[in-house]
N, C-alpha and C positions, 0 to 999 in steps of 0.2 A: 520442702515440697515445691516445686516447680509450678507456677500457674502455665498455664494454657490461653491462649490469647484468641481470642474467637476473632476471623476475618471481618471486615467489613463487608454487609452485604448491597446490593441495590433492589430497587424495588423490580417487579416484573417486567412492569414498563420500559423500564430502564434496558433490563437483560431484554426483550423484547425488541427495541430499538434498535439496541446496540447490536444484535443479531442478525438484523436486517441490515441495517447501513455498510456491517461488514461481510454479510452473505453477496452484495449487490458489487462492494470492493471486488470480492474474494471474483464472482464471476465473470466482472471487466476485466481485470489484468487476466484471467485464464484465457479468455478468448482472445486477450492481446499475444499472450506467449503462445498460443498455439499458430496464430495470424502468422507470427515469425517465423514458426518452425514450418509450417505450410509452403513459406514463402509468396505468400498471394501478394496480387499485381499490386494492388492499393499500398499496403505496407512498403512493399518495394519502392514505389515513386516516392514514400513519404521518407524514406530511408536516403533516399538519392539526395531528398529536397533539401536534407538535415548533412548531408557530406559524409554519410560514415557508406563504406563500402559494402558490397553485397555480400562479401565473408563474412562479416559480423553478424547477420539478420540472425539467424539459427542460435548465434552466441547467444547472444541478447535475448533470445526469445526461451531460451535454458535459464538464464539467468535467473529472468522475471519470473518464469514460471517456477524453480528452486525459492525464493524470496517468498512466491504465492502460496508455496504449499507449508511452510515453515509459518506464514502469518495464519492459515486456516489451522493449524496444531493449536490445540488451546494450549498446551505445556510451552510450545514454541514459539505462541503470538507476540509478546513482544519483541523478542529476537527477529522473525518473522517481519513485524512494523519498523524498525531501525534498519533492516535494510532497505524495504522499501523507500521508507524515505531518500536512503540513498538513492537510490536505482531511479526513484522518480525527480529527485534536486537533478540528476543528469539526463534527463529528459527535458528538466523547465530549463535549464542551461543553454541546450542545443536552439531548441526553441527562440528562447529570448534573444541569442547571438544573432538570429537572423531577422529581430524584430518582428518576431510571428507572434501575435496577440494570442494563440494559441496554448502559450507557457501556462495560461491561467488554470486551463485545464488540468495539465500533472499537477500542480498544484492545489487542486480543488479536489483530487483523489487523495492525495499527502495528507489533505485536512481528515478526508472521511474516514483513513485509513487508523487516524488519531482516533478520531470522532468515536468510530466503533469500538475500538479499546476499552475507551474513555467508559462508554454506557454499558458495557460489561464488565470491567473490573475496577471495586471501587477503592483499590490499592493504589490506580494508579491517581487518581488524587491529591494524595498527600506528596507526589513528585512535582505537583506544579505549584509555585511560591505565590498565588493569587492569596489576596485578604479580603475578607467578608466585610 
């Protein structure tokens, strides 16, 4: 007989939390990918200021936005969260190359984008090697 292994669950709060911290992800990078695909003036100047050309904006902004929709899939968030990471390490890259104290930022999303995972599923837990 086969046992059944019941998931770990989390408390409300938790799923709660974790719902909001990555609802609030989930709606900055969209309005980031969409900014791209727009091509608005801001984005533009900030794309200039970082040296990548004005034929990539529209990429980038598919990109990010494929990455955002794949993290808002709950079948697909963590797939969804390891690209982003990626997608946003090449953000704090550019950044940082130009000593823009701004790096901190992709970075402070990278965390949330963990963060939120984190208070919604309590599988992923047992992935990170912390001792009590």
């Amino acid at each position: 007989m086969q046992s059944v292994i019941q998931p770990d669950s989390v408390s409300t709060g938790m799923l709660w939390a974790g719902s909001i911290v990555s609802g609030a992800v989930i709606l900055l990078l969209l309005f980031d990918g969409v900014a791209k695909l727009m091509k608005v003036a801001p984005v533009m100047v900030a794309q200039a200021e970082l040296g990548y050309p004005e034929d990539l904006t529209r990429l980038l902004g598919v990109l990010g936005l494929a990455c955002t929709i794949l993290y808002a899939i709950p079948r697909t968030s963590i797939l969804g969260a390891i690209l982003l990471t990626a997608f946003l390490g090449g953000a704090t890259a550019a950044k940082a190359r130009l000593k823009d104290a701004g790096f901190l930022f992709s970075v402070g999303v990278g965390v949330l984008v963990w963060a939120g995972l984190l208070l919604r599923d309590a599988h992923l837990w047992s992935l990170i090697p912390l001792r009590g």
